[in-house]
VODREN-343979 format. One line per 10 residues: their letters; for each residue x, y, z of C-alpha. Coordinates in pm, 1 decimal. Example, Ala and Ser with C-alpha at 12.3 -4.5 7.8 and 13.67 -1.06 7.14 Angstrom:
BEGIN
as = 1230.0:-450.0:780.0 ~ 1367.0:-106.0:714.0
# end
This chain:
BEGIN
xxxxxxxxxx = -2215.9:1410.7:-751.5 ~ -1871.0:1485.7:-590.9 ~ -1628.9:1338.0:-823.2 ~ -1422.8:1056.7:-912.1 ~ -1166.8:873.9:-630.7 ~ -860.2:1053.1:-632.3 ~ -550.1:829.8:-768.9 ~ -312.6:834.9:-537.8 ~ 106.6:807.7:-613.4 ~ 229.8:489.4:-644.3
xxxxxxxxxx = 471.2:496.6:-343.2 ~ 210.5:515.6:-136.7 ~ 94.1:155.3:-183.8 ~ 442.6:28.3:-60.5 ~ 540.0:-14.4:297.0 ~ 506.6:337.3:499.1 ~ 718.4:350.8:807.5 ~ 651.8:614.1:1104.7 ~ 702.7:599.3:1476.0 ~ 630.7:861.8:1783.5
xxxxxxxxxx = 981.2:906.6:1848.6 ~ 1250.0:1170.3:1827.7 ~ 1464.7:1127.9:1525.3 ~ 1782.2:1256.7:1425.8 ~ 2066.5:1246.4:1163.7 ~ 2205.0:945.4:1330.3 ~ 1878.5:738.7:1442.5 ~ 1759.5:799.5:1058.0 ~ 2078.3:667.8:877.2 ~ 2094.9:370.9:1138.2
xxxxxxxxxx = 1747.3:280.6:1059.3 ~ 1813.3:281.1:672.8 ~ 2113.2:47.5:726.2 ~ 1929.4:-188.9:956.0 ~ 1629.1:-241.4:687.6 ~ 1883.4:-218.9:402.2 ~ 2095.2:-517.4:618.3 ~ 1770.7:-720.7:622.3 ~ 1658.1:-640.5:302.7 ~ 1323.3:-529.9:395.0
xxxxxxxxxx = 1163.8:-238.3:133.3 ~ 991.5:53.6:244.6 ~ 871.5:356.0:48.2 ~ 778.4:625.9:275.6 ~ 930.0:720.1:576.8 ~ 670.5:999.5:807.5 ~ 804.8:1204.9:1041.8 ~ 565.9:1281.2:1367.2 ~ 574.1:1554.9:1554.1 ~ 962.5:1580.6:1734.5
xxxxxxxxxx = 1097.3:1671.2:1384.7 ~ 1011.3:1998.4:1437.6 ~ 1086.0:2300.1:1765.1 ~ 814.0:2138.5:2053.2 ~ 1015.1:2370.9:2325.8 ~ 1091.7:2746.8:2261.4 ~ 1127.4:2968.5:2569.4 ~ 768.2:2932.7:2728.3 ~ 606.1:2719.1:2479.6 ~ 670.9:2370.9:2552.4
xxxxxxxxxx = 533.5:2080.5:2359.7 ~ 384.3:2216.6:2069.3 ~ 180.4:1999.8:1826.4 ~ 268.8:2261.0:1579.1 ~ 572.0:2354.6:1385.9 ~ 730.4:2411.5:1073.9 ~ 1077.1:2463.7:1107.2 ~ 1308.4:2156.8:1135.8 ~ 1481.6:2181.8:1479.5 ~ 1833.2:2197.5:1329.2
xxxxxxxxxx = 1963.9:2067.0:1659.6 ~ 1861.5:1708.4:1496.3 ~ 1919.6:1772.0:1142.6 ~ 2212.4:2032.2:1063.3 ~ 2070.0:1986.9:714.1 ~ 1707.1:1860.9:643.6 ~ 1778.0:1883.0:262.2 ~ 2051.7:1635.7:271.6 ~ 1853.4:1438.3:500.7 ~ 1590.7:1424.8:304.1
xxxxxxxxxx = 1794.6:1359.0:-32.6 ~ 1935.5:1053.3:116.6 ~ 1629.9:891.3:147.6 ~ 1506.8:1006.3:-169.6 ~ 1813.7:868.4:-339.8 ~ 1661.2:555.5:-231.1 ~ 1315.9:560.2:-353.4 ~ 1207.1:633.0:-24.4 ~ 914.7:953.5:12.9 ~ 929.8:1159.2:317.5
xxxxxxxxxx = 613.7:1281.5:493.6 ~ 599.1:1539.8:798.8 ~ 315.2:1535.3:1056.9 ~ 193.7:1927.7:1094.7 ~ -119.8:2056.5:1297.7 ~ -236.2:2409.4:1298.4 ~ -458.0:2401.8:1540.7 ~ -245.7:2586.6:1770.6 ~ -145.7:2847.8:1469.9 ~ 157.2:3023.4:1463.2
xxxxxxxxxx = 453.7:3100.5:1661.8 ~ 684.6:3336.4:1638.8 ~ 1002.5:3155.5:1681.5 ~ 929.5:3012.1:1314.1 ~ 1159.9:3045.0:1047.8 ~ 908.3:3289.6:822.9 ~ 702.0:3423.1:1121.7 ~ 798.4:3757.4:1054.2 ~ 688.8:3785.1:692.4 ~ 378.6:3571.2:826.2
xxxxxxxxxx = 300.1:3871.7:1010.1 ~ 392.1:4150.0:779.9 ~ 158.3:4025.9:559.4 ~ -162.9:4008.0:810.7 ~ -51.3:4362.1:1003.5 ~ 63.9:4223.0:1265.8 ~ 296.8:4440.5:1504.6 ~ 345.9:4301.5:1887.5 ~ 471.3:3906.6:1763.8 ~ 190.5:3749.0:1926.7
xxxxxxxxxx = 63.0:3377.1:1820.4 ~ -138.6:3417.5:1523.4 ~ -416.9:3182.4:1547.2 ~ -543.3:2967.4:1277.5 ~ -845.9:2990.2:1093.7 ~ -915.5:2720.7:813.2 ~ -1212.5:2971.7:632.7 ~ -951.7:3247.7:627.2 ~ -843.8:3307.7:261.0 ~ -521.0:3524.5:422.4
xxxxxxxxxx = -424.9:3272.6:679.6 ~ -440.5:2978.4:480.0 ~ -230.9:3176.8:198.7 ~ -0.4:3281.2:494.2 ~ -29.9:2843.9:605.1 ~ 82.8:2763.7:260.3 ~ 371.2:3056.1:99.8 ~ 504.5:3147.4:430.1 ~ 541.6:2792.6:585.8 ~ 447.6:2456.7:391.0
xxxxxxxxxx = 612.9:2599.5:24.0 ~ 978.8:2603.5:248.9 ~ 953.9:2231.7:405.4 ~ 830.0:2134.5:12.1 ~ 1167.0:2331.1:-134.6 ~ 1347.9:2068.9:121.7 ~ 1222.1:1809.1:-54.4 ~ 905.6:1732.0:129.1 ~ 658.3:1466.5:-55.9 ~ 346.3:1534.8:171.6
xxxxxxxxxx = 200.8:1616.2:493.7 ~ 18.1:1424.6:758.4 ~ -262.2:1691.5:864.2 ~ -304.8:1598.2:1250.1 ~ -586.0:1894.3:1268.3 ~ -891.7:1769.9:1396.5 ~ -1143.9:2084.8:1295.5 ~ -1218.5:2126.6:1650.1 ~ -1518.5:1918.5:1616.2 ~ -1641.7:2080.8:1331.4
xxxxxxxxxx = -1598.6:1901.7:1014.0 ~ -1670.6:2184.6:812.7 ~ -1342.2:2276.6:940.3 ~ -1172.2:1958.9:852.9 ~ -1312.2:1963.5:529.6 ~ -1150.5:2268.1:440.9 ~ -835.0:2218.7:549.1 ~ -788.5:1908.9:385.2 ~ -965.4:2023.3:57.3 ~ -658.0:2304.2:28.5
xxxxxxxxxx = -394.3:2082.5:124.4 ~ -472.3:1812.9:-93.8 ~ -501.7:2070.3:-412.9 ~ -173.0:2238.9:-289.2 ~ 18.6:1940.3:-243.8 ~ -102.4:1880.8:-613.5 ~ -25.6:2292.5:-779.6 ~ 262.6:2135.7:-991.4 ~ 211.5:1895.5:-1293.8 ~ 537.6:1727.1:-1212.5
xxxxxxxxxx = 420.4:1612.8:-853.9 ~ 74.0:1432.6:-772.8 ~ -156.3:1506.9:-486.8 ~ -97.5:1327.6:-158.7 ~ -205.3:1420.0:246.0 ~ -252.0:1171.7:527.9 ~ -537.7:1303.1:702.1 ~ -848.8:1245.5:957.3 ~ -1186.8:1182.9:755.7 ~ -1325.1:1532.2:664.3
xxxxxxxxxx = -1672.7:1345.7:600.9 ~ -1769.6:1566.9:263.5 ~ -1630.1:1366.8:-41.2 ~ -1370.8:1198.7:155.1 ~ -1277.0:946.4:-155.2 ~ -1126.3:1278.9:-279.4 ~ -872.9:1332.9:-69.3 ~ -634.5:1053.9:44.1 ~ -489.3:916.1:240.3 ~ -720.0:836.1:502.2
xxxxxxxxxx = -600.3:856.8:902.8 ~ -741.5:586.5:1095.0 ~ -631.4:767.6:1403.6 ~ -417.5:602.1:1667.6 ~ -542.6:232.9:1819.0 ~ -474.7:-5.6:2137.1 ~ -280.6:-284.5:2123.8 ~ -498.0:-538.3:2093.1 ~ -671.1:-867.8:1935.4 ~ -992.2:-656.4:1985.0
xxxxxxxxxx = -866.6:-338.1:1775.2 ~ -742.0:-597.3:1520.9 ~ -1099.5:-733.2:1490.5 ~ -1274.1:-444.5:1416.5 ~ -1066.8:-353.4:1142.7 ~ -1220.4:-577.6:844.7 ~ -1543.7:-390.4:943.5 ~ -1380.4:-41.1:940.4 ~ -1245.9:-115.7:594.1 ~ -1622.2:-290.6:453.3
xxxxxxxxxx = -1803.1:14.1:594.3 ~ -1566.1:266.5:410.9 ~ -1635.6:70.8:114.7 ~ -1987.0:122.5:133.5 ~ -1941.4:520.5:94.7 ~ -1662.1:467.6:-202.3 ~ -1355.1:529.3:-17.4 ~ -1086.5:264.9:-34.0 ~ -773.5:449.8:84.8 ~ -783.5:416.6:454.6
xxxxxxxxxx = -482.6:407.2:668.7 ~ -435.0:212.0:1035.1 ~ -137.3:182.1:1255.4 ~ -9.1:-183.2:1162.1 ~ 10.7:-384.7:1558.2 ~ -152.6:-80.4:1730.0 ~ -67.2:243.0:1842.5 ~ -65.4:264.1:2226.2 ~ -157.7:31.8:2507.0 ~ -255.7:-358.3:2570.0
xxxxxxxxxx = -0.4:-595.2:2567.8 ~ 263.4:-658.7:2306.7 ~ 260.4:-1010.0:2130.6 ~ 413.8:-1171.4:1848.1 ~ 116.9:-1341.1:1740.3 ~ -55.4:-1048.7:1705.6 ~ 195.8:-843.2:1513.7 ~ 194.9:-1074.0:1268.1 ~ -179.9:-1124.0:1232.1 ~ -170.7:-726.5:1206.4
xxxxxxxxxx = 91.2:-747.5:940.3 ~ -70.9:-970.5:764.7 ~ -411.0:-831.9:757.1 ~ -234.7:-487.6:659.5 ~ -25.6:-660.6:356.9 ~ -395.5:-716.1:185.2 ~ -558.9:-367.0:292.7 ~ -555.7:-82.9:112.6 ~ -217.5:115.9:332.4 ~ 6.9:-23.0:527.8
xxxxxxxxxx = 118.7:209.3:769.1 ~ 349.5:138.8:1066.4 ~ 342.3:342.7:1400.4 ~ 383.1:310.7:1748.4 ~ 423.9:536.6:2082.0 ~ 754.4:566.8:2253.3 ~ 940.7:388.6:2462.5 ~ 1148.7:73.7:2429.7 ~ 826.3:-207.3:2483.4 ~ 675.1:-106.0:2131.7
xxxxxxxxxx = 811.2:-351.5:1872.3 ~ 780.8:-195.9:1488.9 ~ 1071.2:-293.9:1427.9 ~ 1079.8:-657.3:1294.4 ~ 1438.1:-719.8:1370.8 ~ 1328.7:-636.3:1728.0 ~ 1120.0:-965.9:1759.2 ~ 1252.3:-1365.4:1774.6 ~ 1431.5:-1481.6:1470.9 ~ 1107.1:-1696.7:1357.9
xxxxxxxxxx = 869.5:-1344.6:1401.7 ~ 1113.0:-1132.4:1214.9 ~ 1144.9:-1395.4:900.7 ~ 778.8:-1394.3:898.2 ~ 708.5:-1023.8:948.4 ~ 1023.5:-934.0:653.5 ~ 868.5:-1208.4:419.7 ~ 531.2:-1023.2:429.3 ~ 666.8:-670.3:369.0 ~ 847.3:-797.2:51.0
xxxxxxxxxx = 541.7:-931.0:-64.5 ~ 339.6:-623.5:-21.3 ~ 604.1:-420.1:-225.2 ~ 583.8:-733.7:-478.8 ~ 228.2:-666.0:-515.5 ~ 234.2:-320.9:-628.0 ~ 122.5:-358.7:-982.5 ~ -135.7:-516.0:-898.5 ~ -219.1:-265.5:-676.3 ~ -186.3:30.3:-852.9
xxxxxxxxxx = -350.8:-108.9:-1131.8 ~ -627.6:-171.3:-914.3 ~ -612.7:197.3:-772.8 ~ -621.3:314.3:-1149.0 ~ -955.9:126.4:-1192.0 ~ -1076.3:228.8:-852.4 ~ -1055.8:635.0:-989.6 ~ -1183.6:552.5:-1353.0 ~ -1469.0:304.0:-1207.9 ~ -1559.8:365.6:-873.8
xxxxxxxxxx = -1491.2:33.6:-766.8 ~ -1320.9:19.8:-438.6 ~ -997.3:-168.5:-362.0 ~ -1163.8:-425.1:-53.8 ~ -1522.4:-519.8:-189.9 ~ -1737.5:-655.3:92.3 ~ -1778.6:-1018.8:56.5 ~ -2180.8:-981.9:176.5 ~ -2177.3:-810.1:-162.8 ~ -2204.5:-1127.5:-373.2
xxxxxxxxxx = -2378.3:-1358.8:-49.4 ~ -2622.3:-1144.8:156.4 ~ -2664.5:-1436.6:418.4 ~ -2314.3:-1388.8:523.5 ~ -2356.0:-987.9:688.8 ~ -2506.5:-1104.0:1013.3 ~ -2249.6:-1425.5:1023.1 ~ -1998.8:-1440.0:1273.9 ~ -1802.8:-1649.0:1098.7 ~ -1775.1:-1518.6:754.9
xxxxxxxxxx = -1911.3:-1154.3:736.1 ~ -1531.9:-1009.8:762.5 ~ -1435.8:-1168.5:419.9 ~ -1354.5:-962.5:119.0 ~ -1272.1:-922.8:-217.2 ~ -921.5:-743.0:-272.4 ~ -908.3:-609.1:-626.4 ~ -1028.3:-856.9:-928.7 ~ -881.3:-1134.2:-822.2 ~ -799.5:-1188.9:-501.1
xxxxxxxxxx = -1011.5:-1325.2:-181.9 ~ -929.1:-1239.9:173.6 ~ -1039.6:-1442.8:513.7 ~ -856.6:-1250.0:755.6 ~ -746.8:-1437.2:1109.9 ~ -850.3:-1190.6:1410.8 ~ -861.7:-1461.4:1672.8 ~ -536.4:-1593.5:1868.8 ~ -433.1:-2010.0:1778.3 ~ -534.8:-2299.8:1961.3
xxxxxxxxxx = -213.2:-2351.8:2244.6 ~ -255.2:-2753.8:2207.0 ~ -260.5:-2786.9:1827.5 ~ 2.8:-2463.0:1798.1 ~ -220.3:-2371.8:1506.4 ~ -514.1:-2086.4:1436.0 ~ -846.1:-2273.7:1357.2 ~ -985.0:-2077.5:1088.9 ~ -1370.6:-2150.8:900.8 ~ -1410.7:-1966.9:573.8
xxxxxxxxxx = -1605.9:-1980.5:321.4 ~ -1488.7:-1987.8:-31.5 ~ -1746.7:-1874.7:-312.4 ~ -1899.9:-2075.5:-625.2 ~ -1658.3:-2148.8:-879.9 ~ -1259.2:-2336.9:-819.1 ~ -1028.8:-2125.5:-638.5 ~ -642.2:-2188.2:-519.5 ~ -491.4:-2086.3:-193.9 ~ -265.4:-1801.0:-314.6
xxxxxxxxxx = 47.9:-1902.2:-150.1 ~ 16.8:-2295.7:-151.0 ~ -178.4:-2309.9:-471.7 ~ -410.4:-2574.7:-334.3 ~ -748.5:-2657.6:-499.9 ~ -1092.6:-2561.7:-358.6 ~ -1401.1:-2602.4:-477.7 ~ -1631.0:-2346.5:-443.0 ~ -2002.6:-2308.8:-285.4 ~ -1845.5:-2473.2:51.4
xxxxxxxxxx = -1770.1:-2383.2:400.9 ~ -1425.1:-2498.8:541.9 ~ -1209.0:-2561.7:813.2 ~ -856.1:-2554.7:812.4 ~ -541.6:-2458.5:1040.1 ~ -317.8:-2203.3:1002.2 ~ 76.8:-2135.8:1115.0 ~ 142.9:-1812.5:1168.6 ~ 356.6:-1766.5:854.6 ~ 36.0:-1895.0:653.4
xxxxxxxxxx = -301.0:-1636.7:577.6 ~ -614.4:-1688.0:401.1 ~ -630.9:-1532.3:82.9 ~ -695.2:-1708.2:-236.4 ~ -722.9:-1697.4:-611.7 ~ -1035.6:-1764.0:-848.8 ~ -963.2:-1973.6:-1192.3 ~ -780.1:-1809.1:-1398.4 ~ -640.2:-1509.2:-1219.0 ~ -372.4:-1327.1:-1310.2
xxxxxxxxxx = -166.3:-1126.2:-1063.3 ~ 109.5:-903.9:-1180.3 ~ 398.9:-894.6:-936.9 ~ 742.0:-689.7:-897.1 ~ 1023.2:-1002.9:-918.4 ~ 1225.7:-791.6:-713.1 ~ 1132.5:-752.2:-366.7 ~ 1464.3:-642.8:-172.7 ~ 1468.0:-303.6:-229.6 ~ 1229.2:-1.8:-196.6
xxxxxxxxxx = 1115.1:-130.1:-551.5 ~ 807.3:108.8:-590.3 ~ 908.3:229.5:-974.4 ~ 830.0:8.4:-1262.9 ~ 979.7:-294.4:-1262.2 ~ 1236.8:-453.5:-1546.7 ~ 1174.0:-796.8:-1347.6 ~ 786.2:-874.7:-1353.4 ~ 669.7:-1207.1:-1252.9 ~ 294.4:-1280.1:-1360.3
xxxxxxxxxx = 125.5:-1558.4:-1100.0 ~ -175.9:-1743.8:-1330.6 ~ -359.6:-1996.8:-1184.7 ~ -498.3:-2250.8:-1413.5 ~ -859.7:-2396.7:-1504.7 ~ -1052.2:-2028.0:-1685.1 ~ -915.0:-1839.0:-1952.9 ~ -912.7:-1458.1:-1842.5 ~ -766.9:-1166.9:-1960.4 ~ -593.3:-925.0:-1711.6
xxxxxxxxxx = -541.5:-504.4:-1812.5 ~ -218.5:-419.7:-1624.1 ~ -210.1:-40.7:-1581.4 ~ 139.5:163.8:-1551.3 ~ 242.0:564.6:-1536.0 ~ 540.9:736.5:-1381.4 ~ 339.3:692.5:-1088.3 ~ 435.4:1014.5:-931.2 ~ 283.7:1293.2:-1188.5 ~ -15.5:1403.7:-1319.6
xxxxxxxxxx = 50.8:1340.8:-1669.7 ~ -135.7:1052.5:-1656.8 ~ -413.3:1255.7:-1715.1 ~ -286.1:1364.0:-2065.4 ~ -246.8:1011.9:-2188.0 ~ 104.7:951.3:-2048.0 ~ 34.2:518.8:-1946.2 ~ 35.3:236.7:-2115.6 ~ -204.6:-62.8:-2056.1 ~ -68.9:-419.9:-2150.5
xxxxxxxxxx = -322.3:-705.2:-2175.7 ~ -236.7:-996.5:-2041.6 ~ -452.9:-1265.7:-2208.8 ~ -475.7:-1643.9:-2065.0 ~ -606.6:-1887.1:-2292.4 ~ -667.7:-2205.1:-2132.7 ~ -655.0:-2580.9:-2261.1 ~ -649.7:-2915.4:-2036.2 ~ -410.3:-2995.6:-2250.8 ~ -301.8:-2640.2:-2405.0
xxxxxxxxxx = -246.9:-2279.4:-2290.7 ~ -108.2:-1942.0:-2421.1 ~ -22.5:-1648.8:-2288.7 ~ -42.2:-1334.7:-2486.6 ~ 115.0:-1019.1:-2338.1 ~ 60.2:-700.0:-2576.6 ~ 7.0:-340.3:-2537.4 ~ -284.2:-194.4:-2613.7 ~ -345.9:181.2:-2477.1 ~ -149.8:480.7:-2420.7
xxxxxxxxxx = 265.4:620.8:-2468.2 ~ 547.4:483.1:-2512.0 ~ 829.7:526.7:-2281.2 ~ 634.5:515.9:-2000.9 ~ 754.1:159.0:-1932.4 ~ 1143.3:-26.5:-1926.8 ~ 1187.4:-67.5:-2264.4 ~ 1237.9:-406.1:-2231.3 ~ 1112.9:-638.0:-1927.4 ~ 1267.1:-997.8:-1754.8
xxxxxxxxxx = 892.8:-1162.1:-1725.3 ~ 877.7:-1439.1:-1501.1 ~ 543.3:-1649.3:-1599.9 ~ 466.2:-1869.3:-1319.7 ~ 198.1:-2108.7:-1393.3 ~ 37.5:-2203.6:-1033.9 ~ -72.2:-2548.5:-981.5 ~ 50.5:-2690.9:-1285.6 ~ 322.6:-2988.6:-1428.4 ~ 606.6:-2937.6:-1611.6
xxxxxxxxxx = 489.0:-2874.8:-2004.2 ~ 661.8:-3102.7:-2250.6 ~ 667.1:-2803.9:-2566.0 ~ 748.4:-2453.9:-2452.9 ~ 789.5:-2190.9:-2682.6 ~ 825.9:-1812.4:-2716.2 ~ 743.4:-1568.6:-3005.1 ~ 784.4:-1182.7:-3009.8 ~ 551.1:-1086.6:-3295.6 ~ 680.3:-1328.1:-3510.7
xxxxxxxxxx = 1014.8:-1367.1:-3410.9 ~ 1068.6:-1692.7:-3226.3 ~ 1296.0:-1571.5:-2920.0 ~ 1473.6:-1807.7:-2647.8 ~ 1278.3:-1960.7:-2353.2 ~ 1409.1:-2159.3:-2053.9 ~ 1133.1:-2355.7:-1840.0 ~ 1178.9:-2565.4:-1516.1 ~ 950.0:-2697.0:-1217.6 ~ 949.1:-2438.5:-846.4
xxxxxxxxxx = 718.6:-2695.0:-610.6 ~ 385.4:-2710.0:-737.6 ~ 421.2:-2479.5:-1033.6 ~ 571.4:-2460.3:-1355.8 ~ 789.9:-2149.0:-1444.6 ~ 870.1:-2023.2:-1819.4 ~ 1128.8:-1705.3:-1872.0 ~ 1232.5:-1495.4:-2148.3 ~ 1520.5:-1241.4:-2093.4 ~ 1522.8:-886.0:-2246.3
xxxxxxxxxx = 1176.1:-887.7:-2417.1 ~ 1069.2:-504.4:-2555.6 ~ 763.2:-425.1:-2418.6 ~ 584.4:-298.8:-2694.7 ~ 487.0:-528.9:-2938.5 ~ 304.3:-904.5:-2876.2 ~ 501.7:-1173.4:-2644.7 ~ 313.0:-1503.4:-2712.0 ~ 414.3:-1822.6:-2514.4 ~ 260.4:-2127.5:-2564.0
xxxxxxxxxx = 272.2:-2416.4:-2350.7 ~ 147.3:-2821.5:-2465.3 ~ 166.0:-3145.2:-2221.6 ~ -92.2:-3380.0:-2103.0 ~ -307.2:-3332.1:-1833.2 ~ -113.9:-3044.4:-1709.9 ~ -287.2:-2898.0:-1426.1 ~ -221.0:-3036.0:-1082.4 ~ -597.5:-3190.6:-942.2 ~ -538.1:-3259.6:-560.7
xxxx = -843.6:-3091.8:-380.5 ~ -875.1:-2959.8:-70.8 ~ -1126.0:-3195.2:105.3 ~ -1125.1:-3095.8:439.5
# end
């Protein structure tokens, strides 16, 4: 009835980074060296409000602007072009509730154009066709020409989500007007079709285990209505007490949610910052944020099915066992894509043991504990313990996860390194999605989809990468692929074909799983690899 999910671009499944603070030309360059020094990616860096004028002769902080206050960038362009030299999107927060003032840059053709004579504030009005023409040539068009990705629409509707609705409706198309540059707005729910217009604002939240908690349900409910793309403020916005415990549970909750977004209020006691923590808390936090930018084709190729399906990114895990929605201990569990399961932690860990004790329930089948790899049979309730470095999300048979090999960078393009995680015991075959990510072309056939086909032996397995839909040159013409085979022994024949070329392979043993590489292989065409041994798969279960 109101249309398919909107895809979203592709940097907006990386690590978004945002705080309610004033920047400037200095504060933003030191904060891309510090993250650059520790190696940590992020892809979109959101300005709030301080970017703009908030104190002009009588009017002192405004909400609304949109002309950069040159007195912290002498040149928002260049500011702007240095993050984008390094993949990094820029977002500004705008609200125009309050309308317009006439200390902006393009007030006075603003007002030509409505008749308007004695420079008073001209007020908003989102069912105005002139005012929202005057919202979008006269003020948003400029900040875009800067270089502008998006915007974060801070208007609530004054309670009237009719209001909302609008606003959001025109921003989202506008943001969209060019072929070369995909739809995008950060936004408060507009209730009317809201899978069509991401991204979603959560709104700002307390500092607390008890804001953490409610979260799983926040994200199960919105998948009940369709929409998958809602945003939160990773560790809390304002309020309660800061701990490192609870940053990271945020964090890691957020790294397997459909947007991580960072934000926090001002002053010095709000920690975003990871290198701001201990030693052992920033390790932790950095680890997690390179895995989340790992995981974006997976992701994205998720998103893709999520607009041509309907099927939302988190699926609730009640979904597939109804006696679990009134359970305490299990009714927050959910599906993340195809082929992931998630048990988030929202409780604090037991002081004696130094550990979280965490009951989950893992569903009918085998599944493997996505970091560790370890075996669980399904149908079964468990127990276990949990360091704060560790999380609860886990892998059915046979998944296949498509990962970035490259995580210290703002890697959000498509990768020449790709790693592909398979975890052994079901033969499954895995559709990896790609596009440039950022235009709309994808519409007119410009992707390519490359199957990724497991075929699983005891004693025998081969992987067959081909593409099978769409362009060429969307993709690297030729890819690094890392094939790590989870849970599995070292296999005593390895070997490689492209079509039917036999090309070189190297193999060796990381822990618990068995790694096979090929260098410099063109993506289009058939990469077979084939892997014999005895009794290959490693069969310690997890008991407890």
């Amino acid at each position: 009835l109101t249309g398919s999910p909107a895809m979203i671009p592709r940097y907006a499944l990386g690590n978004w980074w945002s705080r309610n603070i004033t920047y400037d030309d200095f504060s933003t360059t030191e904060l891309l060296k510090k993250f650059e020094k520790k190696k940590i990616p992020f892809s979109v860096m959101l300005f709030d409000h301080d970017w703009h004028y908030r104190n002009v002769g009588d009017y002192t902080g405004l909400k609304v602007g949109y002309t950069f206050n040159t007195n912290l960038f002498r040149n928002p362009k260049e500011m702007i072009d240095k993050f984008h030299q390094r993949g990094i999107r820029v977002g500004l927060c705008i609200n125009p509730e309050q309308g317009f003032y006439p200390h902006e840059q393009y007030y006075k053709q603003a007002s030509e154009f409505l008749g308007i004579t004695d420079s008073k504030i001209i007020m908003f009005d989102p069912l105005n066709p002139k005012i929202l023409d005057v919202l979008f040539k006269a003020f948003l068009h400029p900040l875009e020409n800067y270089g502008v990705d998006f915007f974060w629409n801070d208007y609530k509707g004054d309670a009237n989500p009719t209001n909302l609705w609008t606003i959001n409706h025109y921003l989202y198309l506008d943001s969209g007007k060019s072929q070369e540059k995909r739809s995008m707005i950060l936004a408060r729910n507009g209730i009317y079709g809201a899978h069509r217009y991401p991204v979603l604002y959560g709104g700002s939240s307390e500092v607390s285990w008890e804001a953490l908690k409610k979260l799983p349900f926040q994200y199960l409910n919105a998948a009940n209505i369709g929409v998958s793309w809602w945003s939160h403020d990773v560790a809390g916005n304002h309020g309660g007490i800061e701990e490192s415990e609870l940053y990271i549970r945020y964090l890691e909750l957020s790294v397997y949610s459909p947007i991580l977004r960072f934000h926090g209020a001002r002053g010095p006691y709000y920690k975003r910052e990871p290198w701001l923590w201990d030693v052992k808390t920033e390790n932790i936090a950095a680890e997690y944020l390179r895995l989340r930018h790992r995981l974006i084709p997976y992701l994205y190729t998720e998103a893709y099915n999520y607009t041509k399906a309907g099927t939302p990114l988190i699926q609730p895990f009640y979904y597939n066992y109804l006696w679990v929605y009134d359970d305490e201990l299990y009714k927050n569990q959910y599906y993340f894509g195809s082929q992931l399961l998630v048990c988030p932690i929202l409780d604090k860990k037991d002081p004696t043991m130094n550990r979280t004790i965490h009951r989950f329930f893992i569903p009918d089948g085998i599944w493997y504990d996505f970091k560790t790899g370890k075996k669980f049979p399904g149908n079964k309730k468990y127990v276990s313990f949990f360091k704060e470095e560790d999380y609860p999300v886990f892998a059915h048979a046979g998944s296949i996860i498509p990962l970035s090999n490259r995580s210290d960078y703002n890697n959000i393009g498509l990768p020449t390194d790709m790693e592909i995680q398979i975890f052994p015991g079901v033969s499954n075959t895995y559709t990896l999605y790609e596009d440039d990510g950022i235009t709309s072309l994808y519409k007119e056939g410009y992707y390519l989809k490359t199957s990724i086909d497991y075929n699983y032996l005891r004693n025998n397995y081969t992987v067959i990468i081909r593409a099978i839909d769409g362009k060429t040159g969307i993709v690297p013409d030729k890819r690094n692929y890392k094939l790590v085979f989870r849970n599995t022994k070292q296999a005593q024949d390895v070997t490689a074909y492209y079509n039917s070329n036999k090309i070189p392979v190297t193999s060796s043993i990381d822990g618990n799983d068995f790694v096979v590489e090929i260098k410099d292989c063109p993506t289009v065409g058939q990469l077979t690899v084939s892997c014999k041994g005895r009794d290959i798969e490693i069969d310690a279960v997890r008991l407890i």
